[in-house]
Biopython code that builds the backbone (N, CA, C, O; Angstrom):
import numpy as np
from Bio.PDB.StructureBuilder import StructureBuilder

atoms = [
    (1, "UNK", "N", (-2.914, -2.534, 15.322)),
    (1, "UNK", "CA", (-1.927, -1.728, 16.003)),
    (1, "UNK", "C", (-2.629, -0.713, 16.896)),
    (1, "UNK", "O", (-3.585, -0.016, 16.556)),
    (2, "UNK", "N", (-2.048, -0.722, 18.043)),
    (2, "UNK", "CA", (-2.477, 0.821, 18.680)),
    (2, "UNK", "C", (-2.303, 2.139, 18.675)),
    (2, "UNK", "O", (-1.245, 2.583, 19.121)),
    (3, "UNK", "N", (-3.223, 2.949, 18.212)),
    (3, "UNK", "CA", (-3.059, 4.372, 17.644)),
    (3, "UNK", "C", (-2.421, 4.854, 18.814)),
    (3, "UNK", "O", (-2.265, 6.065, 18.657)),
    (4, "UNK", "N", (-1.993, 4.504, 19.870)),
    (4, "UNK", "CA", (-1.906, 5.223, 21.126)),
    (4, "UNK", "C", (-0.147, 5.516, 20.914)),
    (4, "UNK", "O", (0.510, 6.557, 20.916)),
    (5, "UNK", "N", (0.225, 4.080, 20.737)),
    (5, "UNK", "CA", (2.210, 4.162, 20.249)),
    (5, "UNK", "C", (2.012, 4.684, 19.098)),
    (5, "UNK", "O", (1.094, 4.437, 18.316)),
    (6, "UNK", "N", (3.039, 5.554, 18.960)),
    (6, "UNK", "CA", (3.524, 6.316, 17.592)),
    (6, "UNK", "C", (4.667, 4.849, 16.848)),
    (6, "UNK", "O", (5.668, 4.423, 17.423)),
    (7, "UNK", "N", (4.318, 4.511, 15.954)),
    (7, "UNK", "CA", (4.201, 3.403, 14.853)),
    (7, "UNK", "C", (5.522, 3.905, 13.615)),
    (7, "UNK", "O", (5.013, 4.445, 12.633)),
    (8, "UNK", "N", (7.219, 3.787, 13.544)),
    (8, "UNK", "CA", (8.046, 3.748, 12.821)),
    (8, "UNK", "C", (7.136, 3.761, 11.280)),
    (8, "UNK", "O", (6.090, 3.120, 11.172)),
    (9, "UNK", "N", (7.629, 4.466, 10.308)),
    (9, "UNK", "CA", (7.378, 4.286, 8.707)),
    (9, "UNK", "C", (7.485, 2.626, 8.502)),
    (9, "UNK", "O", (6.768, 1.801, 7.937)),
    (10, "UNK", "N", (8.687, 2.558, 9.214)),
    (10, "UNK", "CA", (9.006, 0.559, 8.592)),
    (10, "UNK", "C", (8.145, -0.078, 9.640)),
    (10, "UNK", "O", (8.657, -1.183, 9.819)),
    (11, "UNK", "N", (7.543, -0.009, 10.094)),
    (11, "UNK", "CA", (6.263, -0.828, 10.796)),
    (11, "UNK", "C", (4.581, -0.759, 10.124)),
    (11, "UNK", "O", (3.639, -1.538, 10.269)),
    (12, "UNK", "N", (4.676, 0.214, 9.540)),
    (12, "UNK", "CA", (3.593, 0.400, 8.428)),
    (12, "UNK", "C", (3.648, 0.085, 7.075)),
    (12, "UNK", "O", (3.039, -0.900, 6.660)),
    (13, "UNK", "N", (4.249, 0.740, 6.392)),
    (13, "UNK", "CA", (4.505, 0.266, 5.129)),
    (13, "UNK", "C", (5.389, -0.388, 5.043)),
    (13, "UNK", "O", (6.464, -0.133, 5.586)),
    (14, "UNK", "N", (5.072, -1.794, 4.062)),
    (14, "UNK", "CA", (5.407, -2.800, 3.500)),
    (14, "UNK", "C", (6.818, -2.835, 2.470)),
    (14, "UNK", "O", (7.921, -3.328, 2.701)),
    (15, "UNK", "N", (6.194, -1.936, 0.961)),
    (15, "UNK", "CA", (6.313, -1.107, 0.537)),
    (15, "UNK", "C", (6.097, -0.570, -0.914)),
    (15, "UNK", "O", (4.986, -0.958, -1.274)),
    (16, "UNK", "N", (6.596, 0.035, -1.725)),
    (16, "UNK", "CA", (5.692, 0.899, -2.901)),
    (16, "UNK", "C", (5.198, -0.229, -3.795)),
    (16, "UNK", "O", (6.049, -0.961, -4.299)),
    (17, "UNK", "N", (4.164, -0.401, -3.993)),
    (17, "UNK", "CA", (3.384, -1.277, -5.081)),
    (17, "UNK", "C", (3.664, -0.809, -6.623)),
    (17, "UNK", "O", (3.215, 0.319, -6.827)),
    (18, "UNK", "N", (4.148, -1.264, -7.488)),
    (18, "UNK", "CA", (4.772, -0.449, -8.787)),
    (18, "UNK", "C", (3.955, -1.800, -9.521)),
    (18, "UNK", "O", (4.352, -2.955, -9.365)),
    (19, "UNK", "N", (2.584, -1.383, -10.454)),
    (19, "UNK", "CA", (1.434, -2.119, -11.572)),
    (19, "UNK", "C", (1.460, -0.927, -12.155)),
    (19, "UNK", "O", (1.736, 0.181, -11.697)),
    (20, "UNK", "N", (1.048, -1.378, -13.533)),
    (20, "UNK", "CA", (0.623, -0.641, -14.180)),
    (20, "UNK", "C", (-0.684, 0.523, -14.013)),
    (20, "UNK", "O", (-0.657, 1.620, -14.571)),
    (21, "UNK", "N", (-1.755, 0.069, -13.179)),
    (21, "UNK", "CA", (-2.469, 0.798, -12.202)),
    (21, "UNK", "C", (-1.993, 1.856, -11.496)),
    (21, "UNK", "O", (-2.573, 2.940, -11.440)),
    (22, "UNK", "N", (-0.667, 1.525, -10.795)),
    (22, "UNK", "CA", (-0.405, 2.269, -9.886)),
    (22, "UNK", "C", (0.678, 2.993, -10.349)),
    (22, "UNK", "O", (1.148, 3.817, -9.564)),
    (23, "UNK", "N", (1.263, 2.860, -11.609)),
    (23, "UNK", "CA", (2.034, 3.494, -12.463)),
    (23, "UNK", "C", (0.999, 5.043, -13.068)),
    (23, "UNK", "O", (1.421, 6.196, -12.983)),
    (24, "UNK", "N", (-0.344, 4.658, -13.635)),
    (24, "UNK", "CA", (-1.157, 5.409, -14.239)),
    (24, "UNK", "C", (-1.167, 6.333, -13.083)),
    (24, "UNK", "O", (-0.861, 7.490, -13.372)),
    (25, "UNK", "N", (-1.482, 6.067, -11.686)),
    (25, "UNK", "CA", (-2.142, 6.831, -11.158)),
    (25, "UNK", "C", (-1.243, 7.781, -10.393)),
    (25, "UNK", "O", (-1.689, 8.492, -9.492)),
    (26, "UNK", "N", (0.499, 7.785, -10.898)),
    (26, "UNK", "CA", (0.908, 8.703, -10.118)),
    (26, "UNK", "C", (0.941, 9.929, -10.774)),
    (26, "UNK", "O", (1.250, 10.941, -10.144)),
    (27, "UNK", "N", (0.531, 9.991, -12.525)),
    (27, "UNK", "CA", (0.020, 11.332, -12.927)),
    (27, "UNK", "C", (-0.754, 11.964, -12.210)),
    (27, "UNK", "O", (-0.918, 13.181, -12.286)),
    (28, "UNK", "N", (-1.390, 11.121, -11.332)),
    (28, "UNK", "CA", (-3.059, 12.128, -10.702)),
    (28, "UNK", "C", (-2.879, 12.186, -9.282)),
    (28, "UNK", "O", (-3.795, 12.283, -8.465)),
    (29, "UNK", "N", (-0.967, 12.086, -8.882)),
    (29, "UNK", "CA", (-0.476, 12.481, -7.736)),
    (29, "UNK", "C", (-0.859, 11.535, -6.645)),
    (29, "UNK", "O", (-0.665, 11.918, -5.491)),
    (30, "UNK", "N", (-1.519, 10.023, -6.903)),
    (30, "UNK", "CA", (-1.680, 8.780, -6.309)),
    (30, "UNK", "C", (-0.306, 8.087, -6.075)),
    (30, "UNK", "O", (0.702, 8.177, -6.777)),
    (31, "UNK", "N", (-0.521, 7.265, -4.753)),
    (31, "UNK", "CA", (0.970, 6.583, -4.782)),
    (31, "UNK", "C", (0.476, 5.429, -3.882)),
    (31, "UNK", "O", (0.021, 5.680, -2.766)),
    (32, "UNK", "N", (0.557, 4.214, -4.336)),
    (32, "UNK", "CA", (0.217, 2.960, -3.684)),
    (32, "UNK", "C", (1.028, 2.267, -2.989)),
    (32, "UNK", "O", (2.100, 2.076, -3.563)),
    (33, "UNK", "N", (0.931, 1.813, -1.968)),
    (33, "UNK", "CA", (1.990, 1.004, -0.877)),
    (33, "UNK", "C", (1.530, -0.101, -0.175)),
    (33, "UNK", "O", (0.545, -0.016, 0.558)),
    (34, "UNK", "N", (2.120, -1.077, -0.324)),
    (34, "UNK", "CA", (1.590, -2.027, 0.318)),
    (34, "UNK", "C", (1.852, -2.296, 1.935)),
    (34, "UNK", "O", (2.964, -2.429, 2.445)),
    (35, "UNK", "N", (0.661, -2.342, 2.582)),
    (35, "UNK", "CA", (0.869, -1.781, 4.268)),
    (35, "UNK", "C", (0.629, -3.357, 5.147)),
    (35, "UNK", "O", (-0.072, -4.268, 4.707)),
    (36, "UNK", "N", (1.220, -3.389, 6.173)),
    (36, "UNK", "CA", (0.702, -4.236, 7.057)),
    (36, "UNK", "C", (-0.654, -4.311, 7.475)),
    (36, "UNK", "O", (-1.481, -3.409, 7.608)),
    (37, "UNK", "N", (-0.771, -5.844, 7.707)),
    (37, "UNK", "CA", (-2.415, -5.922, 8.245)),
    (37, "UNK", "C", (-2.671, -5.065, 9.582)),
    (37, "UNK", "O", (-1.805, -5.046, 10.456)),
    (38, "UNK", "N", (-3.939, -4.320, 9.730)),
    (38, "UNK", "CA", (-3.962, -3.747, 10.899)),
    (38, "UNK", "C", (-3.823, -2.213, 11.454)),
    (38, "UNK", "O", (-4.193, -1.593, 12.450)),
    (39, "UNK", "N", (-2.999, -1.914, 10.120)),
    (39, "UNK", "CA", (-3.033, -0.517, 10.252)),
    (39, "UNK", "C", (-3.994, 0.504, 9.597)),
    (39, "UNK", "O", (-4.592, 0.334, 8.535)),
    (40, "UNK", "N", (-4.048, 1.617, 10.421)),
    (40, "UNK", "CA", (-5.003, 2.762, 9.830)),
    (40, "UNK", "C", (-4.632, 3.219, 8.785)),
    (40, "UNK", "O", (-3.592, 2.940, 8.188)),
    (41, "UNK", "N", (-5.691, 4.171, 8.395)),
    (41, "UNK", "CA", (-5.573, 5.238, 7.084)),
    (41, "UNK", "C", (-4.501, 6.456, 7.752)),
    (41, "UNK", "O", (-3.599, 7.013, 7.125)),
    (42, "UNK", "N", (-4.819, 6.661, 8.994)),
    (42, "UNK", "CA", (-4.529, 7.708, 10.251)),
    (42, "UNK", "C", (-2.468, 7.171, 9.982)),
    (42, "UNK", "O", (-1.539, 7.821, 9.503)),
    (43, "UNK", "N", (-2.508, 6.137, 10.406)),
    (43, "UNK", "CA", (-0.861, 6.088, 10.648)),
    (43, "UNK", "C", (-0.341, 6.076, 9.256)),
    (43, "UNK", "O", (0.627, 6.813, 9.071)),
    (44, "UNK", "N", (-0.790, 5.373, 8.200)),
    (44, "UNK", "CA", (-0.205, 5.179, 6.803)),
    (44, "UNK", "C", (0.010, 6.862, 6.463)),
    (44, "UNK", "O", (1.061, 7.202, 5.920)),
    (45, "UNK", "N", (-1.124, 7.987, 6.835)),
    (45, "UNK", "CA", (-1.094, 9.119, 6.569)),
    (45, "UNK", "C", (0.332, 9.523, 7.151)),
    (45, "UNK", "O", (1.177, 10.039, 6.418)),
    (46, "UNK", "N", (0.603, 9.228, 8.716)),
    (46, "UNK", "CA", (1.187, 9.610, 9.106)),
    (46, "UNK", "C", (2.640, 9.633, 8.561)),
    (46, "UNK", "O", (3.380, 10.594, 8.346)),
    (47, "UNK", "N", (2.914, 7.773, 8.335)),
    (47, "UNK", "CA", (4.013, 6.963, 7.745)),
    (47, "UNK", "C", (4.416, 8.085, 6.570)),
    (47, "UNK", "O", (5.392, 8.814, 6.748)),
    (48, "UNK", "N", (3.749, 8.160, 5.577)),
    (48, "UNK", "CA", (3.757, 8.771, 4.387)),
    (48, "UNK", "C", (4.362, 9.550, 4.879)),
    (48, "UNK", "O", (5.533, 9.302, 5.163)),
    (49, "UNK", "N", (3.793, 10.786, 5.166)),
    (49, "UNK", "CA", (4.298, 12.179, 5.366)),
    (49, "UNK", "C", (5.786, 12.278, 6.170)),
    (49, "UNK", "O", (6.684, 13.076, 5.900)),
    (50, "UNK", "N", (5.798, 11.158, 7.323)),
    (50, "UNK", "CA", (7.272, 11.473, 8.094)),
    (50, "UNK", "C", (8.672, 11.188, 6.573)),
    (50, "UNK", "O", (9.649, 11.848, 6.219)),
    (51, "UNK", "N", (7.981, 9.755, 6.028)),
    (51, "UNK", "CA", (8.966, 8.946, 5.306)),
    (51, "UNK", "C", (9.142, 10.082, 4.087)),
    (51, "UNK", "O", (10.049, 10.895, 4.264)),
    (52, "UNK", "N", (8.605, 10.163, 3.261)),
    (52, "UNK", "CA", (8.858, 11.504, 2.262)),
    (52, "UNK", "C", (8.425, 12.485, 2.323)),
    (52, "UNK", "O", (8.000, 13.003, 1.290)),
    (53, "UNK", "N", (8.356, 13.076, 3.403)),
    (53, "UNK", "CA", (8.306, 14.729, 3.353)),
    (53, "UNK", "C", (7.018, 15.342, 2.568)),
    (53, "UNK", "O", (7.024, 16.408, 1.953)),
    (54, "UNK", "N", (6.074, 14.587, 2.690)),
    (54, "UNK", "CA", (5.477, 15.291, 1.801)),
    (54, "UNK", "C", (4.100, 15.627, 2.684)),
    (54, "UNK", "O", (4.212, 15.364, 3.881)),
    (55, "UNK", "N", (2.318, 16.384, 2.090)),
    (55, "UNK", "CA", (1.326, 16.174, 2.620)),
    (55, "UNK", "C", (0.363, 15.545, 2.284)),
    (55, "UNK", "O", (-0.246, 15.709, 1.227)),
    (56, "UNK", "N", (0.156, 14.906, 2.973)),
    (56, "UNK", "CA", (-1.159, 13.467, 2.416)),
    (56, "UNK", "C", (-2.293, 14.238, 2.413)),
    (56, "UNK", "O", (-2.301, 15.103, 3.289)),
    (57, "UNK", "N", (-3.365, 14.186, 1.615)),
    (57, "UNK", "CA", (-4.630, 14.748, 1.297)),
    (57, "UNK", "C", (-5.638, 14.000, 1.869)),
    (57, "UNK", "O", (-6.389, 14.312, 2.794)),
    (58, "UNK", "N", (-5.573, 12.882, 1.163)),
    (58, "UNK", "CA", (-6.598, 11.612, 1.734)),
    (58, "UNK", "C", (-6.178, 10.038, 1.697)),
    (58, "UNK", "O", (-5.527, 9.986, 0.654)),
    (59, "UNK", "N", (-6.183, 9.053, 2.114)),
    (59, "UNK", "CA", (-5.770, 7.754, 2.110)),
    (59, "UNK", "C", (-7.152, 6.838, 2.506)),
    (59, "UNK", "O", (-7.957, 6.847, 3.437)),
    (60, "UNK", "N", (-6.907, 5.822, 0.919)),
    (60, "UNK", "CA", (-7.900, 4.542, 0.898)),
    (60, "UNK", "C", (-7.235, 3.418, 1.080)),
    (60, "UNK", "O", (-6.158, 3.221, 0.516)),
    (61, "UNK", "N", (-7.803, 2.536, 1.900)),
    (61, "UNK", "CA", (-7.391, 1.347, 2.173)),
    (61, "UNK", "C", (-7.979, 0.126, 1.724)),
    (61, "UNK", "O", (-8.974, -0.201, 2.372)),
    (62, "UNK", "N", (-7.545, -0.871, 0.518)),
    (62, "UNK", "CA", (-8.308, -1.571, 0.224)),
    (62, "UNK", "C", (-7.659, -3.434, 0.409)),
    (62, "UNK", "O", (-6.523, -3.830, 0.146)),
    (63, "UNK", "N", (-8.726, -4.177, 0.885)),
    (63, "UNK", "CA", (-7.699, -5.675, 1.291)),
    (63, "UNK", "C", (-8.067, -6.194, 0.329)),
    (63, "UNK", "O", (-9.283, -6.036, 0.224)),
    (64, "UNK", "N", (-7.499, -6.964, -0.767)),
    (64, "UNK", "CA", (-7.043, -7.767, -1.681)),
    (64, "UNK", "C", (-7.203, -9.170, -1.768)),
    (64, "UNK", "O", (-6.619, -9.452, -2.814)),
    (65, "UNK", "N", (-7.669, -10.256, -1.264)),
    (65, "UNK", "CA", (-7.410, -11.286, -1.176)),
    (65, "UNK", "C", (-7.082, -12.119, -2.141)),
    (65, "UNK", "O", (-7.344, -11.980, -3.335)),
    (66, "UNK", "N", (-6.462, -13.058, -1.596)),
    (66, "UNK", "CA", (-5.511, -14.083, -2.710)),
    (66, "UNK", "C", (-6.547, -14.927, -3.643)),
    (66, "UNK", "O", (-7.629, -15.454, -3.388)),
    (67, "UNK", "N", (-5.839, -14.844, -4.716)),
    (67, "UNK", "CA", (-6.235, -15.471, -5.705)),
    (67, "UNK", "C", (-6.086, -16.936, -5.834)),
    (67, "UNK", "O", (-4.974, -17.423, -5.628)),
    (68, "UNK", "N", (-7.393, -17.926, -6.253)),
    (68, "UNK", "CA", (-7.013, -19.389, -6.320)),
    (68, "UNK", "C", (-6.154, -19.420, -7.790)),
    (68, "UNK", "O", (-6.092, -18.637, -8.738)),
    (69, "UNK", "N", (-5.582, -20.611, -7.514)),
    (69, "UNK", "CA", (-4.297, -20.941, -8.783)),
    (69, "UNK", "C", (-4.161, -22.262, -8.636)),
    (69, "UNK", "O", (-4.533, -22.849, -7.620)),
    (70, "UNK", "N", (-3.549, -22.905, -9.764)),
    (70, "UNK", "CA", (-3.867, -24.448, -10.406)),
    (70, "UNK", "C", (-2.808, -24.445, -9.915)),
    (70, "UNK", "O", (-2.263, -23.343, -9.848)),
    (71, "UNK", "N", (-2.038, -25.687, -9.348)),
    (71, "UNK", "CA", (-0.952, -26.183, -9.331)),
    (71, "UNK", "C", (-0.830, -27.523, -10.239)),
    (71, "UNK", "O", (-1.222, -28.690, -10.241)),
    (72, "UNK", "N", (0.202, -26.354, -11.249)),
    (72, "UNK", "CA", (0.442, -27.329, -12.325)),
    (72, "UNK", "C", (1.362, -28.625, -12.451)),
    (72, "UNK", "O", (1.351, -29.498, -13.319)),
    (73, "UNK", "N", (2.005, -28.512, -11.538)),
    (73, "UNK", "CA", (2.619, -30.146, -11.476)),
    (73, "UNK", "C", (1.457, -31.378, -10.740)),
    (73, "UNK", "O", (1.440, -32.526, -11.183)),
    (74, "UNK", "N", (0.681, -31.013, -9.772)),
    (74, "UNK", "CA", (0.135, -31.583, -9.490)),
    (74, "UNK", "C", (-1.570, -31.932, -9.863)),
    (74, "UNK", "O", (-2.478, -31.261, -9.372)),
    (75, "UNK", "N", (-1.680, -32.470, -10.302)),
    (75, "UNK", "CA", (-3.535, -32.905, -10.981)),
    (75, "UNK", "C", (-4.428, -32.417, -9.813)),
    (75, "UNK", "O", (-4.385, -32.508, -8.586)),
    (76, "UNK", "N", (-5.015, -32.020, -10.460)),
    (76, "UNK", "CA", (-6.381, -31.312, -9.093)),
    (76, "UNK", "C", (-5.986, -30.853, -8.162)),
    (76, "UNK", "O", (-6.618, -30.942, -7.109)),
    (77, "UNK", "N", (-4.607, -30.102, -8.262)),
    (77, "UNK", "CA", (-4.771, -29.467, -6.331)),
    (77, "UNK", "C", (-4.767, -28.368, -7.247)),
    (77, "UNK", "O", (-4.485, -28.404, -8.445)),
    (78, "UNK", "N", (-5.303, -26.840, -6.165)),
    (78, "UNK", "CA", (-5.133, -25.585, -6.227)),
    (78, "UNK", "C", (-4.542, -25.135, -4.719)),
    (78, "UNK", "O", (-4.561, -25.795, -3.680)),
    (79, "UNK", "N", (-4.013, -23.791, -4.955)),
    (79, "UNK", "CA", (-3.264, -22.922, -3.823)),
    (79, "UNK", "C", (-4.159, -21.531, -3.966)),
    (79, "UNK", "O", (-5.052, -21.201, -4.746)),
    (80, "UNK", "N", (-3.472, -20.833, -2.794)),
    (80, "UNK", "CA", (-3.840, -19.532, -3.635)),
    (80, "UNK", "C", (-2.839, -18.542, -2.954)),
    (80, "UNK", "O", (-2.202, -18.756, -1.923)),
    (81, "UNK", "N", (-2.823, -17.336, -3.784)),
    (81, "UNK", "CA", (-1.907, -16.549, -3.732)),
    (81, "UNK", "C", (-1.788, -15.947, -2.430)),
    (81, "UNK", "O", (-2.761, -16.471, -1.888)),
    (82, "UNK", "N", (-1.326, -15.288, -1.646)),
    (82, "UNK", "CA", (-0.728, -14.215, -0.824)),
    (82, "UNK", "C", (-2.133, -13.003, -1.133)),
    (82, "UNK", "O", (-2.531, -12.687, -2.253)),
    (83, "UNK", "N", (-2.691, -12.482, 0.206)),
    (83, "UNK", "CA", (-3.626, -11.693, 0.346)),
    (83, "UNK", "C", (-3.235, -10.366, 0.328)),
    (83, "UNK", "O", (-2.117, -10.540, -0.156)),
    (84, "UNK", "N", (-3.315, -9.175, 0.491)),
    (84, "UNK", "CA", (-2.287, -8.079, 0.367)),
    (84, "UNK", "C", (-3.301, -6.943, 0.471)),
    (84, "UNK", "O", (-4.319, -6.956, -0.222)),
    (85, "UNK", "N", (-3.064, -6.080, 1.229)),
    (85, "UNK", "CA", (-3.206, -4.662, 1.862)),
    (85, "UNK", "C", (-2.777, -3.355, 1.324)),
    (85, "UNK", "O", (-1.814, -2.701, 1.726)),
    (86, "UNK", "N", (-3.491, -3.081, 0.492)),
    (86, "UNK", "CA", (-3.153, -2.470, 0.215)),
    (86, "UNK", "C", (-3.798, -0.557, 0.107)),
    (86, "UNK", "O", (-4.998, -0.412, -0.128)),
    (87, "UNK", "N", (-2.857, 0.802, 0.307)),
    (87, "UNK", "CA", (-3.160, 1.691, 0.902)),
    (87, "UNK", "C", (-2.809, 2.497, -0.965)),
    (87, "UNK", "O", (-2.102, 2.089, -1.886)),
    (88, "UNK", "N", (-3.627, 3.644, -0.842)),
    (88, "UNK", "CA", (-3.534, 4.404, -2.249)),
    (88, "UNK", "C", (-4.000, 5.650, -1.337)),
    (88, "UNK", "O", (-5.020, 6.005, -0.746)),
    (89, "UNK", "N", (-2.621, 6.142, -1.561)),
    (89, "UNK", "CA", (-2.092, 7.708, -1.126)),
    (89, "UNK", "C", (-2.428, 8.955, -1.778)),
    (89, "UNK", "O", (-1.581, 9.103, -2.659)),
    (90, "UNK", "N", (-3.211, 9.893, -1.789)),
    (90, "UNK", "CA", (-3.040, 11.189, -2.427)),
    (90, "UNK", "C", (-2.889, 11.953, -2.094)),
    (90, "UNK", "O", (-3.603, 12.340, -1.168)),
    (91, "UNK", "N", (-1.781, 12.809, -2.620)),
    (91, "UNK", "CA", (-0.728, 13.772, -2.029)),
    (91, "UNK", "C", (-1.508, 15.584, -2.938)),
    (91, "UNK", "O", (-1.974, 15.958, -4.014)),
    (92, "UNK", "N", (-1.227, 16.037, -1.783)),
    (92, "UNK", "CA", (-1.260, 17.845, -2.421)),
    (92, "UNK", "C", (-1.163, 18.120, -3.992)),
    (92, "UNK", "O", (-0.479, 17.356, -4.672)),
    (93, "UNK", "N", (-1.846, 19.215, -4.596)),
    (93, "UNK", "CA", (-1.236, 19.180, -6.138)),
    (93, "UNK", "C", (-0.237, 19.992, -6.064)),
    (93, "UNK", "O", (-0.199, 21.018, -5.385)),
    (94, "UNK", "N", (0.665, 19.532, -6.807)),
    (94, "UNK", "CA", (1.984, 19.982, -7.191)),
    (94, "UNK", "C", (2.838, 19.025, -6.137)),
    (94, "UNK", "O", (4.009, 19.326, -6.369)),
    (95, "UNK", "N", (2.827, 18.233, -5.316)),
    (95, "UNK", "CA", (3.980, 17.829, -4.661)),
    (95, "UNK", "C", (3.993, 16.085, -5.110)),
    (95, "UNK", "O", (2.942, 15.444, -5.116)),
    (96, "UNK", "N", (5.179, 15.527, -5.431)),
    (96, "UNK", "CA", (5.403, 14.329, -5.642)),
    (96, "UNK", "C", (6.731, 13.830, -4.897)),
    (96, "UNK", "O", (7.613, 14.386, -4.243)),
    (97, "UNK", "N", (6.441, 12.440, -5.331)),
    (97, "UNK", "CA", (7.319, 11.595, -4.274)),
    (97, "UNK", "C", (8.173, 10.574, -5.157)),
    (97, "UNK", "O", (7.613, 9.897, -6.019)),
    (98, "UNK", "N", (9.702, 10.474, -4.889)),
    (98, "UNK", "CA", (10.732, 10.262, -6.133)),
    (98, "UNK", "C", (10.542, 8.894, -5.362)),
    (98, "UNK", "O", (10.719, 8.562, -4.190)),
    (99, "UNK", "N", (9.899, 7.920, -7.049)),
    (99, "UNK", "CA", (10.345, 6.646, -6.785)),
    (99, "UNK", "C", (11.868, 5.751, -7.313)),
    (99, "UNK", "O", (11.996, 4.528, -7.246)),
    (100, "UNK", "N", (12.426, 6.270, -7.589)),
    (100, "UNK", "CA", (14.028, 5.574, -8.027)),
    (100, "UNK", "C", (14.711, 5.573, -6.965)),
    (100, "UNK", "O", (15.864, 5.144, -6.973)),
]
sb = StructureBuilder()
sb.init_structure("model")
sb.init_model(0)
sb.init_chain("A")
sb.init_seg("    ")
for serial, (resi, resn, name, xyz) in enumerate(atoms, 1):
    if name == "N":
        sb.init_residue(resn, " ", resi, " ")
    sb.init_atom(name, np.array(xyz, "f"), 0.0, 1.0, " ", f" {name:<3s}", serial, name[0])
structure = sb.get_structure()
């Protein structure tokens, strides 16, 4: 994407990744989202902050790639999963972001 256009929240994030990982880590004011390929730490920061009001501290971006998997109806073939982008948010202490 080009940092140059200002980039909608729904053009960046995907959206909230809810694992047990990412369950743990919203005690420690972390919040994980799954982002489109292509985008910055810079706009996800941005995304964040317009979409819930809140202030982003720092943002890691890590790519995921898909996992091989047996396909069990069929003898010897494998697939593999869906690759995924994913961004882990940390927000100010004391401010959080309502996931329900």
């Amino acid at each position: 994407m080009e940092s140059s256009v200002m980039s909608t929240p729904e053009k960046v994030l995907k959206s909230i990744w809810m694992t047990e990982k990412a369950t743990s880590l919203t005690s420690q004011g972390q919040y994980t989202f799954e982002v489109f390929p292509g985008v910055s730490s810079v706009e996800v920061s941005k995304a964040v902050a317009e979409k819930f009001r809140v202030h982003v501290r720092h943002v890691n971006i890590v790519n995921r790639r898909g996992k091989w998997k047996r396909d069990r109806s069929k003898r010897g073939h494998y697939g593999r999963t869906a690759a995924r982008r994913l961004a882990y948010v940390a927000l100010r202490s004391g401010e959080t972001i309502d996931l329900v």
